[in-house]
MARROVO-157692 format. One record per residue (C-alpha): residue number from 1; z, y, x. Coordinates in pm, whole numbers, plus 50000, padded with zeros to 5 digits. Layout:
BEGIN
@i NUM; c3 Z; c2 Y; c1 X;
...
This chain:
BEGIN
@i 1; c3 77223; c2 65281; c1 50153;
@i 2; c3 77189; c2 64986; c1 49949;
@i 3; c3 77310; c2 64684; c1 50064;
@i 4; c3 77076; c2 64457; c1 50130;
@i 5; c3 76974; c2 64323; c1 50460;
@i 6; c3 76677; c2 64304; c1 50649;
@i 7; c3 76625; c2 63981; c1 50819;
@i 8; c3 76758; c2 63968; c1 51181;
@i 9; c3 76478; c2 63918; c1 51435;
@i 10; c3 76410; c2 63559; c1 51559;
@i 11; c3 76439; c2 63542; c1 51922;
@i 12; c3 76185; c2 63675; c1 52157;
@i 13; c3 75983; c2 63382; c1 52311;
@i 14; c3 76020; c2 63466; c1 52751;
@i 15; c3 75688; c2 63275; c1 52783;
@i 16; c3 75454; c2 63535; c1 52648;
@i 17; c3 75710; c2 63844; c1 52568;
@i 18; c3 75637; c2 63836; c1 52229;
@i 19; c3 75824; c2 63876; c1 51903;
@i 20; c3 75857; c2 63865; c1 51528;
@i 21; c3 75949; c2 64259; c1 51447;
@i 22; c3 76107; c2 64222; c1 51011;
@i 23; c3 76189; c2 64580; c1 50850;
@i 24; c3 76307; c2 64581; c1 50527;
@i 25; c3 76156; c2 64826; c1 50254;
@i 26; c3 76257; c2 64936; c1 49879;
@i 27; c3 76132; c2 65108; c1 49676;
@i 28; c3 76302; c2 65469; c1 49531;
@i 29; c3 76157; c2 65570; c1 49207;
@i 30; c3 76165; c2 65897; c1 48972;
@i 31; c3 76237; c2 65951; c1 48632;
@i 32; c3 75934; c2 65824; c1 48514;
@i 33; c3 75998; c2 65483; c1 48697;
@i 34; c3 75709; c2 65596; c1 48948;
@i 35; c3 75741; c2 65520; c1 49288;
@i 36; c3 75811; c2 65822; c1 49519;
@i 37; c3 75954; c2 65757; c1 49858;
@i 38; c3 76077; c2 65402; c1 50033;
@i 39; c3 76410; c2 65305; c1 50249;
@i 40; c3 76416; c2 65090; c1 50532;
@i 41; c3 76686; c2 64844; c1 50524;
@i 42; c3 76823; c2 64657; c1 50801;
@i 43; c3 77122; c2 64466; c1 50932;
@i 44; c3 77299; c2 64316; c1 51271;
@i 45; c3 77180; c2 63951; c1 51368;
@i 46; c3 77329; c2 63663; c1 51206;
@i 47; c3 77545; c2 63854; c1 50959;
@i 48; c3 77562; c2 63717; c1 50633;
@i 49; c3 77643; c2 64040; c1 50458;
@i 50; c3 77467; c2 64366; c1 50527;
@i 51; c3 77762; c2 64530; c1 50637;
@i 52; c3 77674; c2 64675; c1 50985;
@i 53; c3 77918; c2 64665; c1 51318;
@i 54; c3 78042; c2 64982; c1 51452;
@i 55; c3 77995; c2 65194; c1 51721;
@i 56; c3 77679; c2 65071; c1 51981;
@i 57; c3 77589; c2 64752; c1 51762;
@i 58; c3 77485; c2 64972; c1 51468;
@i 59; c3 77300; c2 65213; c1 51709;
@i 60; c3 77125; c2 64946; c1 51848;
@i 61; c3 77037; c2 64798; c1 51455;
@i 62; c3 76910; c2 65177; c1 51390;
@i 63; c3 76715; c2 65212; c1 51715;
@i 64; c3 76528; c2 64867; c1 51620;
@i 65; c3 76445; c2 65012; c1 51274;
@i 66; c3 76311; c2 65333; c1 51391;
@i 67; c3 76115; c2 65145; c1 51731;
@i 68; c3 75987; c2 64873; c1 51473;
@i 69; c3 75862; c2 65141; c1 51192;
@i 70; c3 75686; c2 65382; c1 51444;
@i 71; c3 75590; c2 65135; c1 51733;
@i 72; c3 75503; c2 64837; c1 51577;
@i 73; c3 75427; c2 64886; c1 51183;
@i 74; c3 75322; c2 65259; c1 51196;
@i 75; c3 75425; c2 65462; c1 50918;
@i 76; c3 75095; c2 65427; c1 50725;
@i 77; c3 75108; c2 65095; c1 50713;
@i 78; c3 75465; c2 65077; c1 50562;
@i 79; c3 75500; c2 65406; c1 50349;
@i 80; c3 75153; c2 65526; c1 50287;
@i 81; c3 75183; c2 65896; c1 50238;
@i 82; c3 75527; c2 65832; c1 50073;
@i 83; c3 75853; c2 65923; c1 50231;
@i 84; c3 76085; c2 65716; c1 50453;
@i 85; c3 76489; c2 65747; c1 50382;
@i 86; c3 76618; c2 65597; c1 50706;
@i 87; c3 77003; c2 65537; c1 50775;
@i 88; c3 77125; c2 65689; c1 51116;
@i 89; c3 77427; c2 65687; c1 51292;
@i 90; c3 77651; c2 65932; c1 51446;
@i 91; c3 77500; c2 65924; c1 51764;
@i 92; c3 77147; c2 66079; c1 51628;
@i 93; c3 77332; c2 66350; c1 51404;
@i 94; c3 77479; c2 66450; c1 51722;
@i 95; c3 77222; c2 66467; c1 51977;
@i 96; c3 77331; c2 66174; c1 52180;
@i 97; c3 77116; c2 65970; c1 52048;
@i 98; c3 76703; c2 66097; c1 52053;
@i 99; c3 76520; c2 66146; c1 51692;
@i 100; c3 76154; c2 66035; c1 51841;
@i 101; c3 75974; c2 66073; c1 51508;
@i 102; c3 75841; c2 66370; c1 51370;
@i 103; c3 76012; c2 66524; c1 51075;
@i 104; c3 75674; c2 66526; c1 50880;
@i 105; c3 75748; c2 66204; c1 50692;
@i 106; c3 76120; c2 66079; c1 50675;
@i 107; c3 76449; c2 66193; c1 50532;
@i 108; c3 76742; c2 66142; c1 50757;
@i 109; c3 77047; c2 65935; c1 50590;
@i 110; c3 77391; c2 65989; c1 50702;
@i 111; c3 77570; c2 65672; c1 50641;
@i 112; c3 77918; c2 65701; c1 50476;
@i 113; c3 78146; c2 65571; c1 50764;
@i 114; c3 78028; c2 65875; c1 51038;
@i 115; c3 78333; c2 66148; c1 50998;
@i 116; c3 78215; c2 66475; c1 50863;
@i 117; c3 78340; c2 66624; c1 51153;
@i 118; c3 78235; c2 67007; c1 51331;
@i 119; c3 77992; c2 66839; c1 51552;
@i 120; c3 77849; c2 66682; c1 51275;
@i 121; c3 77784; c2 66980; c1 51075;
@i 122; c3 77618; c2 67140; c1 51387;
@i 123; c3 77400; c2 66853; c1 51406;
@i 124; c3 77307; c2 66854; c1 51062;
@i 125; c3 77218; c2 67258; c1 51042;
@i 126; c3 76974; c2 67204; c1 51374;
@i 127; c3 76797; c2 66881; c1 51243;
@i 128; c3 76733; c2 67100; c1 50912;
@i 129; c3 76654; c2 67377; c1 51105;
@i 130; c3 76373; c2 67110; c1 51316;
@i 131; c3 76216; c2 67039; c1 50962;
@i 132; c3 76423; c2 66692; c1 50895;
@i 133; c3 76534; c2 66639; c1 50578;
@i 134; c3 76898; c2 66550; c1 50526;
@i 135; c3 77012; c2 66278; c1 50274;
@i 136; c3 77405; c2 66201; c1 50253;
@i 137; c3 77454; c2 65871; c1 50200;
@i 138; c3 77686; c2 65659; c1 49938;
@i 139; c3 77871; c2 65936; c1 49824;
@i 140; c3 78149; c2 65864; c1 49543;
@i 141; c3 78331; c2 66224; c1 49563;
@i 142; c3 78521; c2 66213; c1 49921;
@i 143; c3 78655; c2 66565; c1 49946;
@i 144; c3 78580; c2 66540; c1 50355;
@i 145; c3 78223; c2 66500; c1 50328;
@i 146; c3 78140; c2 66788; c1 50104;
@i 147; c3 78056; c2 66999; c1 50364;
@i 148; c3 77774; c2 66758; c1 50432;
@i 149; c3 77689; c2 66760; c1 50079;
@i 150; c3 77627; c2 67165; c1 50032;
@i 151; c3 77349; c2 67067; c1 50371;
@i 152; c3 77153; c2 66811; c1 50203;
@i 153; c3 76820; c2 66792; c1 50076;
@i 154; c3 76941; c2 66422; c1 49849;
@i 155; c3 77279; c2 66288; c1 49767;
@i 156; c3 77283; c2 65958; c1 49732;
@i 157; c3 77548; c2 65833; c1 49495;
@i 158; c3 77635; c2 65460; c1 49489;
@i 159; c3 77723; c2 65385; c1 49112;
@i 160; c3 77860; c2 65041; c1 49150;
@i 161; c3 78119; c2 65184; c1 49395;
@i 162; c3 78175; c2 65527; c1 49169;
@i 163; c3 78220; c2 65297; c1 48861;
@i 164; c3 78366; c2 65497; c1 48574;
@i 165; c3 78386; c2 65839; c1 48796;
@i 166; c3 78016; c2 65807; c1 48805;
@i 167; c3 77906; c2 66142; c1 48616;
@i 168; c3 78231; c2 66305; c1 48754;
@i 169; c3 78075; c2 66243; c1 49106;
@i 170; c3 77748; c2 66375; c1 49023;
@i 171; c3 77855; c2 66716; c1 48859;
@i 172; c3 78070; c2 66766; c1 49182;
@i 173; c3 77771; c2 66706; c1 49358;
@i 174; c3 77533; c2 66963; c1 49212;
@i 175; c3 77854; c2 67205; c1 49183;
@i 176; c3 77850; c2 67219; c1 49556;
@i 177; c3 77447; c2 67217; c1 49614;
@i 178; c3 77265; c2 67287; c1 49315;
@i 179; c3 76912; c2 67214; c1 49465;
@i 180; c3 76946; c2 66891; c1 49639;
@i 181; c3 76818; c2 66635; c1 49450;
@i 182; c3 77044; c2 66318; c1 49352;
@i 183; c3 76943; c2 65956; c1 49380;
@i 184; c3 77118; c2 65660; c1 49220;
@i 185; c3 77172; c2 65348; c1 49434;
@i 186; c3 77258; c2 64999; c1 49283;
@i 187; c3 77018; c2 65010; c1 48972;
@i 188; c3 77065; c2 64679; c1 48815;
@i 189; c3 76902; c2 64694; c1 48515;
@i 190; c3 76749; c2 64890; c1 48189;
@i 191; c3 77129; c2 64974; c1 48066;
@i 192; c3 77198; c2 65133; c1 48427;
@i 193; c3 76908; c2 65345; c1 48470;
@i 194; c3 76965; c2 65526; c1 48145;
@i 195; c3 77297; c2 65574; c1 48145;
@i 196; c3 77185; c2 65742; c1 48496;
@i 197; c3 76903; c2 65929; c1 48380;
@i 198; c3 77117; c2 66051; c1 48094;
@i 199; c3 77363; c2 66207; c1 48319;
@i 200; c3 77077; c2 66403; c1 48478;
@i 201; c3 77019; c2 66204; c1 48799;
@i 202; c3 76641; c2 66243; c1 48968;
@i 203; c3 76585; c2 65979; c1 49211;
@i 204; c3 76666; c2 65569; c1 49120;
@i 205; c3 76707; c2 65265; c1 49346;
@i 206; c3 76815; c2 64925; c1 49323;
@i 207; c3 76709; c2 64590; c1 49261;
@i 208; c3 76640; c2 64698; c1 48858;
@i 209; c3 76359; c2 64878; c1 48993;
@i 210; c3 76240; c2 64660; c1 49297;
@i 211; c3 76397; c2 64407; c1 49469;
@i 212; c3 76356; c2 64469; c1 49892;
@i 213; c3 76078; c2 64374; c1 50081;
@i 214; c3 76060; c2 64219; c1 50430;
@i 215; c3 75750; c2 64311; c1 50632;
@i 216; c3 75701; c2 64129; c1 50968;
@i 217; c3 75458; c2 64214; c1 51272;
@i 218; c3 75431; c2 64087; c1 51603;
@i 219; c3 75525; c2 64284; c1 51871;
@i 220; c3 75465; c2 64260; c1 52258;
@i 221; c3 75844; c2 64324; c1 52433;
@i 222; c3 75826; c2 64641; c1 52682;
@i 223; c3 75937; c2 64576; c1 53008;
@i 224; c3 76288; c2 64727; c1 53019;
@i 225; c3 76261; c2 64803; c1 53421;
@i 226; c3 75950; c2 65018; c1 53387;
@i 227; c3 76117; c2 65219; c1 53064;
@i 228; c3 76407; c2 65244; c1 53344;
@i 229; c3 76161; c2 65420; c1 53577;
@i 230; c3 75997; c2 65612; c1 53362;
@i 231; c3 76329; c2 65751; c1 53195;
@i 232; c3 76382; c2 65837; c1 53567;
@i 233; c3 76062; c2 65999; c1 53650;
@i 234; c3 76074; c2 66239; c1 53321;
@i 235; c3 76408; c2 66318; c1 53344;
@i 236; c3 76447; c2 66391; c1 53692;
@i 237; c3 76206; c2 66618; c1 53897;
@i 238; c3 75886; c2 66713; c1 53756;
@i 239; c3 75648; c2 66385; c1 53823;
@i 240; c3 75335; c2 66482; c1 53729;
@i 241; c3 75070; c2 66327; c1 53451;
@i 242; c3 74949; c2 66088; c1 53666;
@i 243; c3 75222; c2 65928; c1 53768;
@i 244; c3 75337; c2 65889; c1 53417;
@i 245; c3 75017; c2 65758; c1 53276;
@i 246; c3 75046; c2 65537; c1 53567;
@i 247; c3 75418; c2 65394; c1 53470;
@i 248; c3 75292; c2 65384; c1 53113;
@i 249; c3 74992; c2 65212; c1 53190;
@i 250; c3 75163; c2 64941; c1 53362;
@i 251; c3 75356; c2 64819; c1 53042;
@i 252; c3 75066; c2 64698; c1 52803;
@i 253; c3 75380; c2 64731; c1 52540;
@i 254; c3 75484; c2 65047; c1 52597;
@i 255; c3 75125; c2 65185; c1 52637;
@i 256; c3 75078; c2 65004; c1 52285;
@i 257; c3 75402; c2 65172; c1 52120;
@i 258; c3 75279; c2 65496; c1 52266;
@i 259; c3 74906; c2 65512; c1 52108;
@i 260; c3 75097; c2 65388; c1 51755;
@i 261; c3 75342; c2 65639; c1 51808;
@i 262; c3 75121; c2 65963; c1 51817;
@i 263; c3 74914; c2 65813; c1 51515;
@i 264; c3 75213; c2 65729; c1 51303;
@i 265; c3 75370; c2 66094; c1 51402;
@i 266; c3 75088; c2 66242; c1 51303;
@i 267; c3 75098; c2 66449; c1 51640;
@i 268; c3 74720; c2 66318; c1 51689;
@i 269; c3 74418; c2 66534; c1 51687;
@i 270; c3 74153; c2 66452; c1 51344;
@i 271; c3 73898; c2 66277; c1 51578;
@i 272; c3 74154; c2 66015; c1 51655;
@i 273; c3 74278; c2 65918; c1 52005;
@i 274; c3 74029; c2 65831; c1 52286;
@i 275; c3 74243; c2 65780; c1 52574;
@i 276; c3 74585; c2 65655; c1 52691;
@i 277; c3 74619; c2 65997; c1 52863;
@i 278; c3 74536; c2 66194; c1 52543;
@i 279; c3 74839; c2 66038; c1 52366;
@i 280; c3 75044; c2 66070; c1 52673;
@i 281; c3 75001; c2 66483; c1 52675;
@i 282; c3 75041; c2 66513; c1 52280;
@i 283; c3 75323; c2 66310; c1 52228;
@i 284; c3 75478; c2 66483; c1 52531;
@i 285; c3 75754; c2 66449; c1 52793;
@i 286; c3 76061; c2 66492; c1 52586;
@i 287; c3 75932; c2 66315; c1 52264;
@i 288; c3 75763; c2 66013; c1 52533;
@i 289; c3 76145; c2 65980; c1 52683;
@i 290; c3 76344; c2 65972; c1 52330;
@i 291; c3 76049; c2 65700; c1 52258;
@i 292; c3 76165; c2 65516; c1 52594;
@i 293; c3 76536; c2 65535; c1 52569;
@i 294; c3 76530; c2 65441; c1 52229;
@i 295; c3 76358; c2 65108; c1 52319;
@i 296; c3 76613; c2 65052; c1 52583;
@i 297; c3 76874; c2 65078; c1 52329;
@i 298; c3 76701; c2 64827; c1 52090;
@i 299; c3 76663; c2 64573; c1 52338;
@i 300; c3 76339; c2 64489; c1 52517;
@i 301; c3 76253; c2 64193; c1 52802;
@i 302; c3 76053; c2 64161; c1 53086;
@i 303; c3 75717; c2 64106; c1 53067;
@i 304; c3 75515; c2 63792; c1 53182;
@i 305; c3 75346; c2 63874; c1 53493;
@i 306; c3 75060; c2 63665; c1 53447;
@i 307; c3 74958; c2 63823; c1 53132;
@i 308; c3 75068; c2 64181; c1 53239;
@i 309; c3 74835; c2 64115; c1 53518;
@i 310; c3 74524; c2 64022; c1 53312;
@i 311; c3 74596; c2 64266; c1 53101;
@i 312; c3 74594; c2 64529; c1 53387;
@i 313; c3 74281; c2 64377; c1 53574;
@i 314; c3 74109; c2 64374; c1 53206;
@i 315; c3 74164; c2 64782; c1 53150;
@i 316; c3 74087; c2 64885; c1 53546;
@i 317; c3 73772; c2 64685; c1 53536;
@i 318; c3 73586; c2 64810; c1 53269;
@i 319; c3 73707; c2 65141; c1 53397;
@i 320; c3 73554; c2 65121; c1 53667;
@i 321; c3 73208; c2 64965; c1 53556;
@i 322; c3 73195; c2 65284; c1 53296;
@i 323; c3 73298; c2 65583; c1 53523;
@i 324; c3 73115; c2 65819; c1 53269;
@i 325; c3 73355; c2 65740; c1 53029;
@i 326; c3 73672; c2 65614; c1 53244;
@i 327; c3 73984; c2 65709; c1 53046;
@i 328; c3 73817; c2 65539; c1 52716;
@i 329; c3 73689; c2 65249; c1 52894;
@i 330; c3 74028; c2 65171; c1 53029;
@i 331; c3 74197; c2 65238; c1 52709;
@i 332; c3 73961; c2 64949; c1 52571;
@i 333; c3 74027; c2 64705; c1 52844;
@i 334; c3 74380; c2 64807; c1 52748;
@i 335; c3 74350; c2 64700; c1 52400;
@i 336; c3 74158; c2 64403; c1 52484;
@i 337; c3 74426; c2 64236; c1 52668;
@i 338; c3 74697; c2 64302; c1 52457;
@i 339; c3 74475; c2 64151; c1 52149;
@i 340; c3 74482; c2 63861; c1 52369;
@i 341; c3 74835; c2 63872; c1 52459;
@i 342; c3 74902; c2 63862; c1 52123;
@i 343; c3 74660; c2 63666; c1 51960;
@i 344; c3 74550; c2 63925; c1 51718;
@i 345; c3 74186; c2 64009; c1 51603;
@i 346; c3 74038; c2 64361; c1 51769;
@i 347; c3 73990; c2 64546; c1 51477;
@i 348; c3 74310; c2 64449; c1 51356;
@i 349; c3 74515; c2 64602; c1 51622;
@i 350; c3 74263; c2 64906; c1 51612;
@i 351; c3 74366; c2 64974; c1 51263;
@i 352; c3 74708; c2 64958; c1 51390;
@i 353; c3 74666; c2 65207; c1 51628;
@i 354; c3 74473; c2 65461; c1 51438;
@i 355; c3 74253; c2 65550; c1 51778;
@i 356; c3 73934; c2 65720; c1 51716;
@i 357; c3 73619; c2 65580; c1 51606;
@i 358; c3 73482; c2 65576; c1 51991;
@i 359; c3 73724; c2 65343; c1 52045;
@i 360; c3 73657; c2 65091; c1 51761;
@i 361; c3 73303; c2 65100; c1 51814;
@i 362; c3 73358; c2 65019; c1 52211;
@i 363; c3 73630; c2 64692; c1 52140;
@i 364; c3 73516; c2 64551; c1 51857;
@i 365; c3 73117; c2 64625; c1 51846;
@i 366; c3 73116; c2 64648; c1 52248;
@i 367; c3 72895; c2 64954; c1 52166;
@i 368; c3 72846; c2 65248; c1 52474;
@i 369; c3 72905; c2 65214; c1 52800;
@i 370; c3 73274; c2 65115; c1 52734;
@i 371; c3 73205; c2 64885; c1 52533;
@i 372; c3 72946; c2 64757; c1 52759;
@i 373; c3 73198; c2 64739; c1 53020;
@i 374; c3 73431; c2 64533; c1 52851;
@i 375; c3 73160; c2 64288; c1 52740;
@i 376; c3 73081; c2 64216; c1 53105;
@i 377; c3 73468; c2 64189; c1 53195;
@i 378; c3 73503; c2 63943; c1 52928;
@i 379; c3 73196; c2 63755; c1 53028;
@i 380; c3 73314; c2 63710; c1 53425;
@i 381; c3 73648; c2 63612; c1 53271;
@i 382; c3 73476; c2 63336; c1 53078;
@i 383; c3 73210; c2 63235; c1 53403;
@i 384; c3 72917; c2 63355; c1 53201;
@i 385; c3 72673; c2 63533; c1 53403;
@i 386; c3 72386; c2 63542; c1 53131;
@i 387; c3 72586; c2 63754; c1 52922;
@i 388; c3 72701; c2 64004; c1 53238;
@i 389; c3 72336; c2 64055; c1 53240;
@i 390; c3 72275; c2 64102; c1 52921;
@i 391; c3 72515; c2 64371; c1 52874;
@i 392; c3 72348; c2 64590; c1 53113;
@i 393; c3 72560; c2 64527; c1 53458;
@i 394; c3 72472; c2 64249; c1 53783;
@i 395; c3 72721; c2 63985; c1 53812;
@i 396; c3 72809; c2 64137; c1 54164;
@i 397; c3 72877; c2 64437; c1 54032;
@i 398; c3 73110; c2 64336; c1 53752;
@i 399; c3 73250; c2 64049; c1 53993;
@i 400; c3 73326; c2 64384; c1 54278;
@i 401; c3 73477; c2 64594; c1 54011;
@i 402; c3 73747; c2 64260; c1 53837;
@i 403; c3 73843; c2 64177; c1 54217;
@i 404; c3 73947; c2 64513; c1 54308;
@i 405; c3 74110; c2 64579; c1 53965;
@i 406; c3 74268; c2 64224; c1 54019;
@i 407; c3 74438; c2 64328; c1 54364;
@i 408; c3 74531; c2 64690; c1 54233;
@i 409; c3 74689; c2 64492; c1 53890;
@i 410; c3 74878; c2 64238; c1 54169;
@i 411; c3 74998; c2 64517; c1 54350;
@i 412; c3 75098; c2 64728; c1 54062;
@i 413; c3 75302; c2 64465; c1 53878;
@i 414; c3 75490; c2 64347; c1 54184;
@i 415; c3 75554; c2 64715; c1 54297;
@i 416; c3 75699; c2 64783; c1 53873;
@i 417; c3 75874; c2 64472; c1 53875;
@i 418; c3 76062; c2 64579; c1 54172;
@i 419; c3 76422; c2 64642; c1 54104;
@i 420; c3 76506; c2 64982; c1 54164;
């Protein structure tokens, strides 16, 4: 890992649940000085090193990373169709700890202070056996973690800390896994990178080759009582779909994070994702619950009930004024909402989301009868009955179908919000 730090989040604002989400990126070139793959850097709030704490504190600094990459930046947006080296704790080598994205795209560091231990090494041979790719982290030569070393797929070798032992550590390196490719941290400059390249390493990072960047989003906080539930309802007794869609569907956030998630983990379909419920079943119970717990771990707030509330009352109306098409129509009064929530242009968020075309053309050219529906919502929200009319539904109609979704949004958000 090299260490620099990614900018610790500013504090979440209670008033509207939302946040600045920072990840921090560099570049990790070949030979050839062409950009292959990326890491994602990171460090603990208010530190003014990137040396991370120990024990939970890191977890929780890893758990934002991953939640922040998948659920609010999706991979496409930060990597392209490179890959992503991200540093994990001991915790997710284990299995205490859920690995929520796919192994498709990222290479799995393990960071030089977790003890190359039995349990470890178990870990390690079932993530490879999964599909992850492994990546050992800082090595200078420690005789404990060459066990780790024969397992990986990179070896990353820091050559500030190696120093003179540098081409010492990397023949000891391919001597005990000859196909595992080596990368060079710490590249300061010309002088560095071919004294590296000349002692046959394949992989180069440092701030010689790019210094890091910081990428910010804004993200709307999940409500950390209705992850509670639904950690509850899909690890205990089988609950069935409906019930979870319903528990998702209540969190504007966590519905959000979900429809990212199953575009940025490429577990979609190649016509895109039409409905909350579609992403629901292919990301599916176990992957949905490693998604939840790991945004417990990385922190998340209650939600303002006001805005959960329109937000709710938004998605159930237009559902109901488009029964033909309910589960997309809901998914756009969905979006809708949280665009307001946070302030963000339609298509904007769509191309965050990566839903399918039926979906873009219903929020942001109110095309269909979803898009129809959520013309007329808007409209009674704003007290303009010409433009009900003109988008195809009587202002009694759309005024029936916001009141009940209003009462069923009241009672839904007081019955979440409910301590358990």
């Amino acid at each position: 890992m090299d260490a620099h730090p990614l900018a610790p989040p500013a504090p979440v604002d209670e008033a509207t649940s939302r946040s600045p989400v920072r990840v921090g990126r560099q570049g990790i070139y070949d030979t050839e000085r062409r950009l292959v793959a990326y890491e994602l850097l990171f460090r603990n709030h208010g530190r003014a090193s990137a040396e991370l704490a120990e024990g939970a504190e890191q977890d929780h600094a890893t758990s934002q990373v991953i939640s922040a990459t998948f659920g609010d930046f999706g991979v496409e947006q930060i990597a392209g169709d490179r890959l992503l080296f991200i540093n994990l704790t001991r915790g997710f080598f284990t299995g205490a700890l859920p690995i929520p994205c796919s192994p498709d795209q990222v290479v799995l560091e393990l960071l030089e202070n977790v003890e190359v231990d039995d349990e470890v090494l178990e870990g390690l041979r079932r993530l490879r056996a999964q599909g992850y790719r492994i990546a050992i982290d800082d090595f200078i030569g420690e005789e404990g973690r060459l066990p780790a070393v024969a397992l990986a797929d990179y070896v990353k070798i820091d050559v500030e800390a190696a120093g003179d032992d540098f081409e010492r550590v990397l023949v000891l390196a391919r001597e005990h896994n000859p196909t595992a490719l080596v990368v060079v941290e710490r590249i300061e400059d010309d002088a560095l990178f071919a004294r590296c390249l000349a002692a046959g390493a394949d992989l180069f990072q440092g701030y010689g080759l790019q210094r890091p960047v910081t990428l910010e989003a804004v993200s709307l906080t999940p409500s950390q009582l209705v992850c509670l539930r639904l950690v509850r309802a899909l690890t205990g007794t089988d609950a069935p779909l409906h019930e979870i869609e319903q528990l998702v569907a209540s969190d504007p956030a966590l519905s959000l994070r979900v429809l990212k998630t199953v575009s940025s983990a490429a577990a979609g379909t190649k016509s895109g994702i039409t409905s909350l419920r579609q992403a629901i079943v292919l990301l599916g119970r176990q992957q949905l619950c490693s998604w939840v717990v790991l945004m417990l771990l990385g922190g998340v707030t209650s939600v303002d009930t006001e805005a959960l509330t329109m937000v709710l009352a938004r998605a159930a109306a237009c559902s109901r004024l488009a029964p033909q098409d309910a589960d997309l129509a809901y998914t756009v009064g969905l979006l809708s909402g949280v665009a307001t929530v946070l302030g963000m242009a339609e298509d904007e968020l769509v191309d965050t989301t990566g839903v399918a075309q039926s979906v873009r053309a219903a929020l942001v050219h109110r095309r269909g009868p979803a898009g129809g529906a959520l013309r007329a919502v808007l409209a009674y929200e704003e007290d303009d009955p010409f433009v009900i009319t003109d988008a195809g539904h009587a202002v009694y109609e759309v005024s029936r179908a916001y009141l009940t979704a209003l009462s069923g949004a009241m009672v839904t958000v007081s019955s979440v919000l409910e301590r358990p």
